[in-house]
N, C-alpha and C positions, 0 to 999 in steps of 0.2 A: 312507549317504554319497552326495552328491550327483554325479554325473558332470561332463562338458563339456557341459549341455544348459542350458536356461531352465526353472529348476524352481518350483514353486511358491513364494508368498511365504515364509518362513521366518521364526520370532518370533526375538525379540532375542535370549533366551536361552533354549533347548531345557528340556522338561518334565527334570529329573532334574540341569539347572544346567548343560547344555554350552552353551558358544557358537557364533560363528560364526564360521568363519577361512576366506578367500578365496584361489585361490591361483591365479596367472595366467600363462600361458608357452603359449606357440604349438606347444611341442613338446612330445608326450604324455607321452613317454620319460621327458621332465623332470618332468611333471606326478605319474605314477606314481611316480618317483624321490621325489619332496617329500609326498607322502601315506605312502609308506612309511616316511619318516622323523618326520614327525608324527602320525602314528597314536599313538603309545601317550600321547600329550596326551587325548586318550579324547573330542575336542573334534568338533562339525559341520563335516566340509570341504567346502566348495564350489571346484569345479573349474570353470575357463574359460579355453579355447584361442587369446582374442582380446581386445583393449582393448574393442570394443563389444559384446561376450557380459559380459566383466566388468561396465561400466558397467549392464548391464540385471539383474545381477543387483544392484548398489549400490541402483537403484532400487527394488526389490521387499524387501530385505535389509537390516539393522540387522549391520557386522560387527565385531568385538572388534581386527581384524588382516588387512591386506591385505600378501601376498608377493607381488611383482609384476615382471616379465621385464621388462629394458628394453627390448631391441630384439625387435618384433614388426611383423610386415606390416600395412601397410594405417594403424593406429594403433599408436604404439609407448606403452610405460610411460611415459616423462615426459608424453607427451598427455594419457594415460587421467587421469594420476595429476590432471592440471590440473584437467581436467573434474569429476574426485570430488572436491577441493577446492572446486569452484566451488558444490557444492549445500549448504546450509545442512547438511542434515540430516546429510553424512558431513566436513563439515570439517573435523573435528578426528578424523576413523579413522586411526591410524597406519597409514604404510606401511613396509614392507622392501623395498629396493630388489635383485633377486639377477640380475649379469649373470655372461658368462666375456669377452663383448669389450672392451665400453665403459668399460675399464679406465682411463681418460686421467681426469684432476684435472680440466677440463673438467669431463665428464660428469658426474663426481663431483660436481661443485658445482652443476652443476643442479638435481640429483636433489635434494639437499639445499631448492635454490631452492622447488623445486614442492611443500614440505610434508614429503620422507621423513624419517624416525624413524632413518635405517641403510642404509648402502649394502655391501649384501655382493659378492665378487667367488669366482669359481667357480677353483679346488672352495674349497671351504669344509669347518668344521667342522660336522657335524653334529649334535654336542651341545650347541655353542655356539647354532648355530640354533633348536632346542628349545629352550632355556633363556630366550634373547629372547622366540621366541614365547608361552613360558610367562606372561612377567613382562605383555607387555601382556593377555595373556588374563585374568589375573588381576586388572591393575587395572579392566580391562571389568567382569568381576564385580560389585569392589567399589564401581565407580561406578553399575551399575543398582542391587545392592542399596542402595545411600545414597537414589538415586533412589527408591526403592522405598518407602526406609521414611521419605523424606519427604512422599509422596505418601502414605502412610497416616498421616504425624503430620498432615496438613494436611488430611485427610480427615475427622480425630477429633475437629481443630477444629474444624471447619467443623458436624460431628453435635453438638460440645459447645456451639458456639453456636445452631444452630437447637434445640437440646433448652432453652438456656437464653433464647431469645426466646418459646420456647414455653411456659414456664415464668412468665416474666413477663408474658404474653399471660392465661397461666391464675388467676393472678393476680388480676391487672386484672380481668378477666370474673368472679371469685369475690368480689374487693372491689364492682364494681359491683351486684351479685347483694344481696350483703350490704346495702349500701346501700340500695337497695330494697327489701329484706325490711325495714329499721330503720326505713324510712320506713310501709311499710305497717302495719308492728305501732304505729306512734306513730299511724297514724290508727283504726286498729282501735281502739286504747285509749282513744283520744277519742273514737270515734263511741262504743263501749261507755260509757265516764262519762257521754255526752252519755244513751244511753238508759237505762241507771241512774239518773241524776238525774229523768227525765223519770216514770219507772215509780214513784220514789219520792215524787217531787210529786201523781204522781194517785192513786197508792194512799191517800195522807196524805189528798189534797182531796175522794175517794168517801168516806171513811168520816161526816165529816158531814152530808153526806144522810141515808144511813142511819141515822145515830143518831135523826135528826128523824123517820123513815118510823118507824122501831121504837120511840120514845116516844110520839108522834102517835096512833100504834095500842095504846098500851098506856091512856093518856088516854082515849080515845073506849070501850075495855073495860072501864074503870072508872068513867068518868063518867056512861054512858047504861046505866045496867043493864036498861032493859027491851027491850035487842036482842035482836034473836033468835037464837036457837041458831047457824041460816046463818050470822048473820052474825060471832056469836064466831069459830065456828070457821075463816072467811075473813078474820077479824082476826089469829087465830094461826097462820094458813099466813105473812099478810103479815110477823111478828116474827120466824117460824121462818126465811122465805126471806134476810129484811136480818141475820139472826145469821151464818148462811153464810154469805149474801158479804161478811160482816163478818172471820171469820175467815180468808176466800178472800184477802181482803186485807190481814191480818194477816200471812199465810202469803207473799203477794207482798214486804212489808215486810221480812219475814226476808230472804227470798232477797237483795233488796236489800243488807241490811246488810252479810251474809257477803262479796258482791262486794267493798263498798267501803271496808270493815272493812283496817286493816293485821293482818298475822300476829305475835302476839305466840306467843315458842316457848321451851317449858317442856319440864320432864320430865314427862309425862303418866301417870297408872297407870292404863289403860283398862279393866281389870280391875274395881278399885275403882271406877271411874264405873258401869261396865256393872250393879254390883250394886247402886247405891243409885237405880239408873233403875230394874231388876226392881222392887224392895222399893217404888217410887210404883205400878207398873204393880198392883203384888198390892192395894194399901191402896185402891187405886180402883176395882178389880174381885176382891172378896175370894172373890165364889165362882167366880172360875176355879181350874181345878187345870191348872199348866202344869208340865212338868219341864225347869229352867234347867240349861243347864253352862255352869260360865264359867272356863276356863284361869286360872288363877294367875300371876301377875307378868308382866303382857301391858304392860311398860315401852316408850313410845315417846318422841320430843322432838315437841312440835305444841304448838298452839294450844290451851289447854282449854279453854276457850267452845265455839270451834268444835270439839274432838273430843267433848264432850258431848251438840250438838247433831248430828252425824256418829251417834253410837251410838243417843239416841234414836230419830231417823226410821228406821233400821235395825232393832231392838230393837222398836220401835213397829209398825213393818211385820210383821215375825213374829208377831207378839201377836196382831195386827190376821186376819191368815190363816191363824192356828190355829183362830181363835174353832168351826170348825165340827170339828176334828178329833176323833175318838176319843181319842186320848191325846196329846195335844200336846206336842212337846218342841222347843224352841229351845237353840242351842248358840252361842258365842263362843270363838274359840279363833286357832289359828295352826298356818303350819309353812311350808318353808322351799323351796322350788322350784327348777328343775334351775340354773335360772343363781345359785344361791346368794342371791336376793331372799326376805326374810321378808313374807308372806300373811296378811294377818290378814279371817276370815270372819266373818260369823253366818249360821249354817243352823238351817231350821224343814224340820216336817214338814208343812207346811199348804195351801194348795189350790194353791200353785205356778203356771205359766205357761204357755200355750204357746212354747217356745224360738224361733220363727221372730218372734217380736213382741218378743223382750228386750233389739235397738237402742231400742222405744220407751218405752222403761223409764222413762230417766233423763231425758226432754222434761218439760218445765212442760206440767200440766196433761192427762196422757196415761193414760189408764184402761184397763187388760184386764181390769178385774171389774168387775160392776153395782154403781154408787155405793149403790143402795137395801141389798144387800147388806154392803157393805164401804165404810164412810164414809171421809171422806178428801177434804183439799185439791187433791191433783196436783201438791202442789209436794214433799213428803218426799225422793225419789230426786231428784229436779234440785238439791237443796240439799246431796246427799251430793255427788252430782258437783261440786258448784263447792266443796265444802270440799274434796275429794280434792284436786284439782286446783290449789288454793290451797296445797298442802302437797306438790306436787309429784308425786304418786302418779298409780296408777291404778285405776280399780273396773270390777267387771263382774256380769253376773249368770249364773248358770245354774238351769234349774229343769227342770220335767216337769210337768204338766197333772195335779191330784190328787195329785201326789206330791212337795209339798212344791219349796223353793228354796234357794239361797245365793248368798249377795252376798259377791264379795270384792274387799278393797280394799288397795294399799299406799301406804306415806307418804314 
């Protein structure tokens, strides 16, 4: 409880919801008198013994209720009172007016004049005076709290609107995002047709050279038979080399196609594909002995063109990197991984890969075994990846170096 002194600034309304009540008389006597009767208000009194103590505390102070002496030295109550009216910030603090002289209608009407709420005359009641001061103390209350919780609805606006400018900022920036990614993927796909067409045009326009190199040579093998041996056999490297890159470019034509091919989508039994691809692999190489497994009802929706040609290059690859193994066995099968996606594999046991080179798997044209050993286009794996990928999947490889590989893919 504050004394008759210049106390610190004090907040509007004390931690625990007391206020602040001002109480002003030149006579202590009085002063102690009027704290003892407003005490059990349970409220912050501030005490001052003079109109210019009170006014310094108006200025440092926010108060619910000023009790105020009229006749005081120097400045009396009706002054002080003018002055606290005069400042914005307390014009509207009710006053109580408590004299025992200035008893005259007069006075009385001043006091009223300069702003007071109540002109009490001494002695008075002192439950009456509690009871007043109660009532403005209370509407103090409920006028910060209104302030209060307007200044938190105006605050919530103010977060709901910048949450919701930042929302349509996030937007904007997502749509323009978008925009640009639509744009780019439309040039992608035109530059992509543009060199699709262009790879399909020259694979088409190389291969009649080559026919002319490799009949040309076959002509001159058969028309001049007193060449010489040198020169047969540099006649049939010349037929062996335009067969290859005849095929090389067969094998580009493919890839070609699969790009620009639309997806026709069926119910596919990759099962029954995978065996009547075995059953060509066996009739074309009768004295291998490989041990096939092929899972049962390996049902999917795709392409069948393209998942035919998906299983051979796959199936084909195995075959192709068993040839050296002791007991060869390739497998096709499935199962179903942790995020509930079904797998569909073929694993062999055959000379496998080093794993740090199995991003260069799936490039056109990209070899980790010697071609003399292991013939082959370079295009098989780059034609799974763009069928995968045309059917929305994903493939990968994993292997071990002599210890065989597997390719897995989903659709």
């Amino acid at each position: 409880m504050v004394k008759a002194q210049d106390p610190p600034e004090a907040p509007v309304v004390e931690s625990g919801g007391k206020a602040n009540i001002l109480v002003v008389d030149d006579r202590r006597v009085n002063l102690v008198a009027l704290e003892a009767i407003l005490a059990p208000l349970g409220e912050n009194l501030v005490l001052a013994t003079s109109g210019r103590e009170a006014l310094r505390h108006v200025l440092k102070t926010e108060f619910a209720v000023i009790l105020m002496d009229v006749q005081m030295p120097e400045m009396d109550g009706l002054e002080t009172v003018e002055l606290i009216r005069g400042r914005e910030s307390s014009h509207y603090t009710p006053v109580i007016f408590i004299t025992a002289n200035n008893t005259d209608q007069q006075f009385v009407y001043r006091g009223y004049s300069v702003g007071a709420v109540d002109y009490i005359t001494k002695p008075f009641n002192a439950s009456m005076l509690v009871s007043k001061v109660s009532v403005f103390v209370e509407l103090f209350k409920k006028e910060k709290q209104l302030q209060e919780q307007t200044k938190r609805l105006h605050e919530a606006e103010l977060e709901a609107l910048r949450l919701k400018q930042l929302e349509a900022e996030r937007q904007f920036e997502e749509e323009k995002i978008r925009a640009v990614n639509r744009l780019l993927e439309e040039r992608v796909l035109e530059r992509t047709a543009e060199l699709e067409s262009f790879c399909y045009s020259v694979s088409h326009d190389l291969r009649t050279p080559l026919r002319a190199i490799y009949g040309y040579s076959a002509l001159l093998e058969s028309d001049f038979a007193e060449l010489g041996e040198e020169a047969v056999e540099r006649l049939d490297r010349i037929k062996l080399a335009t067969k290859k890159m005849d095929e090389l470019i067969s094998a580009l034509l493919g890839l070609s196609r699969i790009t620009r091919a639309e997806l026709q989508t069926h119910q596919v039994d990759l099962s029954h594909l995978a065996q009547t691809l075995v059953e060509d692999f066996r009739a074309h190489e009768p004295e291998r002995v490989v041990d096939i497994h092929i899972q049962e009802k390996l049902v999917v929706n795709g392409d069948p063109i393209l998942l035919r040609s998906l299983l051979f290059n796959l199936i084909s690859n195995a075959w192709k990197f068993t040839v050296n193994a002791a007991a060869a066995r390739i497998e096709l099968g499935s199962c179903v991984d942790d995020s509930g996606e079904t797998v569909y594999f073929v694993k062999d046991n055959g000379a496998g890969f080093d794993p740090k080179y199995s991003h260069k798997l799936f490039q056109p044209f990209e070899r980790l075994h010697d071609p003399d050993v292991y013939a082959g286009s370079g295009i098989g794996l780059a034609t799974v990846l763009r069928i995968v990928r045309k059917h929305g999947g994903r493939v990968w490889a994993e292997g071990e170096e002599g210890n065989g590989s597997q390719f897995s893919f989903t659709l």
